[in-house]
N, CA, C and O atoms as a Tinker XYZ file with bonds, in Angstrom:
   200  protein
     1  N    -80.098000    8.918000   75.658000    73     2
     2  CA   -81.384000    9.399000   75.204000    64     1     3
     3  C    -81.154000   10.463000   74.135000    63     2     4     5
     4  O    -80.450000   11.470000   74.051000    81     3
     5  N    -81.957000    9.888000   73.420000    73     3     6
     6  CA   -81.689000   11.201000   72.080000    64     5     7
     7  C    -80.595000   11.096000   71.100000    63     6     8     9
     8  O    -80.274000   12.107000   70.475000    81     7
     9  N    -79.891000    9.796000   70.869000    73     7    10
    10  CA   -79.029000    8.991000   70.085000    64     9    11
    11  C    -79.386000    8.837000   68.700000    63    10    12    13
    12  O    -80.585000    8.557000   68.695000    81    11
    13  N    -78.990000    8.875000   67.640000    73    11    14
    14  CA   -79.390000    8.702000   66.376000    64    13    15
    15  C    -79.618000    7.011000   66.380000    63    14    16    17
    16  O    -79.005000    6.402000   67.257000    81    15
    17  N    -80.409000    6.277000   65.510000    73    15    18
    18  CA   -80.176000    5.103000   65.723000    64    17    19
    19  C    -79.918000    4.961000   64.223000    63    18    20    21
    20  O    -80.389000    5.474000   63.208000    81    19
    21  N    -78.405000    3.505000   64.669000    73    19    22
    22  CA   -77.955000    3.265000   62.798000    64    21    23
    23  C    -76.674000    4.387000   62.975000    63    22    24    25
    24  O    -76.363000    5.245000   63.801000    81    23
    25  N    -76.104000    3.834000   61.646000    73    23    26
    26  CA   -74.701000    4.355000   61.617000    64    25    27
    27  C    -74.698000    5.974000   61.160000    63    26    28    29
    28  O    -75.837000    5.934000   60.695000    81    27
    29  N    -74.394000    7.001000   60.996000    73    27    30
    30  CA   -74.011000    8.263000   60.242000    64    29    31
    31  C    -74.258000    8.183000   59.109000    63    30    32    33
    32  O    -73.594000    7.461000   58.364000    81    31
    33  N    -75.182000    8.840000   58.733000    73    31    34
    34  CA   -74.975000    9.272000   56.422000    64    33    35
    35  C    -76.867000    8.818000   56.443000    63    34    36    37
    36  O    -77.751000    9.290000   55.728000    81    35
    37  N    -76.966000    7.906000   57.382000    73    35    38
    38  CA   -78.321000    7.254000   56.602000    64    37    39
    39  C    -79.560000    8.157000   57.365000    63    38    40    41
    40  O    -79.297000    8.784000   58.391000    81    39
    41  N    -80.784000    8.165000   56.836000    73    39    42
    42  CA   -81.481000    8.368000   57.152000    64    41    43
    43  C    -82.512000    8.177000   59.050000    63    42    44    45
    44  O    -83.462000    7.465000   59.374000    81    43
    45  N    -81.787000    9.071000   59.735000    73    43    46
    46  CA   -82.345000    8.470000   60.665000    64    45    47
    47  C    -83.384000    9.256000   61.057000    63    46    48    49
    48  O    -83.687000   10.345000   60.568000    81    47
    49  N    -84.230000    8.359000   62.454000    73    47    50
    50  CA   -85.203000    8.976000   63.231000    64    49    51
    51  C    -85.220000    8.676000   64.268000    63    50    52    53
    52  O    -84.702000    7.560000   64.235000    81    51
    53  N    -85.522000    8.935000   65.482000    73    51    54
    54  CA   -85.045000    8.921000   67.057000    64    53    55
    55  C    -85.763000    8.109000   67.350000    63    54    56    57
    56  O    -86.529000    7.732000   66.463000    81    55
    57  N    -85.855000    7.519000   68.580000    73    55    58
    58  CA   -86.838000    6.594000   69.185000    64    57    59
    59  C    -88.085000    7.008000   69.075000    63    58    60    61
    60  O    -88.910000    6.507000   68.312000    81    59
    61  N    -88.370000    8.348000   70.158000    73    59    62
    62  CA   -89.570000    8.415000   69.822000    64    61    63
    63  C    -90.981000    8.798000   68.784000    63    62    64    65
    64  O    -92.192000    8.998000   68.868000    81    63
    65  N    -89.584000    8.721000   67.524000    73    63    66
    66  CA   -90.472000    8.670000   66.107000    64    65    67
    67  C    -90.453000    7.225000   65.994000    63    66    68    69
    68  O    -91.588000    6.749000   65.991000    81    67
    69  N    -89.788000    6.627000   65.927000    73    67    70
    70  CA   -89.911000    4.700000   65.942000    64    69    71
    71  C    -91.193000    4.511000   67.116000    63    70    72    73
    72  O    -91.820000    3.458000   67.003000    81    71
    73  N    -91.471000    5.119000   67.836000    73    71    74
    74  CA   -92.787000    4.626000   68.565000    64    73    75
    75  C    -93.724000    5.677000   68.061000    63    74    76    77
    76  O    -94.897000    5.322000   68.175000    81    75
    77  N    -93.597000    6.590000   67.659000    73    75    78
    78  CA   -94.885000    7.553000   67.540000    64    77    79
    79  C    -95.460000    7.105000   66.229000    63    78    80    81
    80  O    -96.653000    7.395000   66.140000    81    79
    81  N    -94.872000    6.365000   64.984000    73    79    82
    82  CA   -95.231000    6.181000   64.271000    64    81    83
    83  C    -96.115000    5.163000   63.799000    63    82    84    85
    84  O    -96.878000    5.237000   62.836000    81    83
    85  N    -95.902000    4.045000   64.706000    73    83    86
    86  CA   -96.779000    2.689000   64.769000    64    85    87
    87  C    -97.841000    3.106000   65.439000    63    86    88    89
    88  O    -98.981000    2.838000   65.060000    81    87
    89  N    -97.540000    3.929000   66.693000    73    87    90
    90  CA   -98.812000    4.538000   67.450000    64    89    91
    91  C    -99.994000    4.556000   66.385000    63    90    92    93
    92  O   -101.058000    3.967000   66.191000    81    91
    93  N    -98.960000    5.895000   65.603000    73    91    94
    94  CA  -100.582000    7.121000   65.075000    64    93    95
    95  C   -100.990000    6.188000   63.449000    63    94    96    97
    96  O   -101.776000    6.766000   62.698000    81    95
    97  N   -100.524000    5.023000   63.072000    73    95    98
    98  CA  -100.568000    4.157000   61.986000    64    97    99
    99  C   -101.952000    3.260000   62.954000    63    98   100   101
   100  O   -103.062000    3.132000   62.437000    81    99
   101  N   -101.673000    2.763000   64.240000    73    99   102
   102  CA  -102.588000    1.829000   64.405000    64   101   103
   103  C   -103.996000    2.486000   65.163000    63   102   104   105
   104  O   -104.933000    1.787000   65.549000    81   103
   105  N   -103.935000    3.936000   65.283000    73   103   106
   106  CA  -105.197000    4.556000   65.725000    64   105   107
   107  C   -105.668000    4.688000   64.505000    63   106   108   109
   108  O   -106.547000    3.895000   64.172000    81   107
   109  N   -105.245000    5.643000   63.593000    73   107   110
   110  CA  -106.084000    5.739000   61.999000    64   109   111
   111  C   -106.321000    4.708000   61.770000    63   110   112   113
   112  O   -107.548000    4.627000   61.704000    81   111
   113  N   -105.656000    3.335000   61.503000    73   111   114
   114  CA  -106.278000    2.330000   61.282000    64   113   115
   115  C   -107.348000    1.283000   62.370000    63   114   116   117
   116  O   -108.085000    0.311000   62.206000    81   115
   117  N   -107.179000    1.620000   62.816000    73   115   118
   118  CA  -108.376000    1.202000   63.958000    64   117   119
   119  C   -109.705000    1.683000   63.574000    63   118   120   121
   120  O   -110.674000    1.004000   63.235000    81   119
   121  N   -109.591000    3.168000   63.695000    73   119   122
   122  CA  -110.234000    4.249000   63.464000    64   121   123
   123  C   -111.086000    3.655000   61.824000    63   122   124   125
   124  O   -112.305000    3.748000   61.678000    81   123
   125  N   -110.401000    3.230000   61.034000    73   123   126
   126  CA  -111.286000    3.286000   59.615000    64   125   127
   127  C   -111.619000    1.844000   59.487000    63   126   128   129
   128  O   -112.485000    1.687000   58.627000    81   127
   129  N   -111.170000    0.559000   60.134000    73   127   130
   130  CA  -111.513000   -0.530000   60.299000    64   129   131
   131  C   -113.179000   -0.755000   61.634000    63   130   132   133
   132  O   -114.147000   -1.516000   61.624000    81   131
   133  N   -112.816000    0.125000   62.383000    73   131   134
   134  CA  -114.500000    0.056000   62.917000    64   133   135
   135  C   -115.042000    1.467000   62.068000    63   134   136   137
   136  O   -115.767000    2.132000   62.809000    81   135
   137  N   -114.969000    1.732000   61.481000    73   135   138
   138  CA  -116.327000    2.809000   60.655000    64   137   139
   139  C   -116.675000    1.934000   59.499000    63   138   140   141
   140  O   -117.721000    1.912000   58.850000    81   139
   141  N   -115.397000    1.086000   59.344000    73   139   142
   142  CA  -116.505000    0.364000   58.089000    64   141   143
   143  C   -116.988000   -1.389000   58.600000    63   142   144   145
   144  O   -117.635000   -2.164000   57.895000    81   143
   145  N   -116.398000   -1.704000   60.145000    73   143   146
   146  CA  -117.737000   -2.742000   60.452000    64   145   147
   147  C   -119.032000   -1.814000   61.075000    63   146   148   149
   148  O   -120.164000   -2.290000   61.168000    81   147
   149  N   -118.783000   -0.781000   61.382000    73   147   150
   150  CA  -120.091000    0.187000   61.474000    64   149   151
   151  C   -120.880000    0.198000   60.482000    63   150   152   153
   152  O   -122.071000    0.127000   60.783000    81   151
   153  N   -120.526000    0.290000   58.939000    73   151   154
   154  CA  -120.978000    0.590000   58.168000    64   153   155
   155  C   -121.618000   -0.354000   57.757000    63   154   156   157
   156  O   -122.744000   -0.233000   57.274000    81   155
   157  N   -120.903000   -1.625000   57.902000    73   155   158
   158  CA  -121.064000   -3.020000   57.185000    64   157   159
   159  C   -122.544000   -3.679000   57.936000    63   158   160   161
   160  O   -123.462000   -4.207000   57.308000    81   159
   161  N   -122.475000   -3.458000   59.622000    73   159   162
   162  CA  -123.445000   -3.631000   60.356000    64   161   163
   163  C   -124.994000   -2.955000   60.029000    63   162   164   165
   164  O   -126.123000   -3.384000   60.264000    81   163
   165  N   -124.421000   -1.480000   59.262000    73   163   166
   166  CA  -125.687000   -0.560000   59.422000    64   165   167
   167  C   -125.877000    0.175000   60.224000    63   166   168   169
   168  O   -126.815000    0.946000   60.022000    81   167
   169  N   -125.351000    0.268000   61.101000    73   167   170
   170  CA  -125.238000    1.125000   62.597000    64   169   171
   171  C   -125.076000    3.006000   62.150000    63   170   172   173
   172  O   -125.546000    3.881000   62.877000    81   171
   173  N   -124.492000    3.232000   61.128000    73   171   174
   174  CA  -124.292000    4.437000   60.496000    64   173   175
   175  C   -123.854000    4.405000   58.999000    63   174   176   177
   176  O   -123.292000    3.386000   58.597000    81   175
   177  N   -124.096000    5.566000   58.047000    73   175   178
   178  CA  -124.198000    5.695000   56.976000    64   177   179
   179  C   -122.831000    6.194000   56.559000    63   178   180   181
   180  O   -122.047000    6.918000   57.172000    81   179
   181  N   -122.752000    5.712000   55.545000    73   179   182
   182  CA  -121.319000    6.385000   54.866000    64   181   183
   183  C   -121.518000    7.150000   53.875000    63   182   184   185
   184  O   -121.554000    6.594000   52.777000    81   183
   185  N   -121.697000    8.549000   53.922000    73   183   186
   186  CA  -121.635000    9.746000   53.685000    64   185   187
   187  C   -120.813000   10.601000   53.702000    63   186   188   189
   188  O   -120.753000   11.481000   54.561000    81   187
   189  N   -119.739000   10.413000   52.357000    73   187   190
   190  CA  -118.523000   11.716000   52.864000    64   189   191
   191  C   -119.285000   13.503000   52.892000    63   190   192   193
   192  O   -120.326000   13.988000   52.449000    81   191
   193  N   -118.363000   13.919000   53.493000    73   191   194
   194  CA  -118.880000   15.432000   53.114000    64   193   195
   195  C   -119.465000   15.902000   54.212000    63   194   196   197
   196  O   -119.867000   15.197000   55.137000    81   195
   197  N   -119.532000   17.106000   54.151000    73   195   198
   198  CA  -121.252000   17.458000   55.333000    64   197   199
   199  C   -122.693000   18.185000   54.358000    63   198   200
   200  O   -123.756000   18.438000   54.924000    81   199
């Protein structure tokens, strides 16, 4: 646990950046794929800003 993955010299990142990253990629995208069938429906307005 806690192993570099891949050989020495290259760029690495630990496991649980190899999972945290698809995580927080497929909530934001979740996240902006239903605000705009929200939007598309009419259900709420797309209004940046406050």
């Amino acid at each position: 646990m806690g192993h570099p993955i891949g050989p020495p010299g290259e760029l690495r990142l630990s496991t649980f950046s190899h999972t945290l990253l698809p995580v927080l990629a497929g909530f934001l995208g979740g996240n902006a794929i239903g605000n705009g069938a929200d939007v598309a429906l009419g259900c709420t307005d797309n209004e940046p800003g406050p």
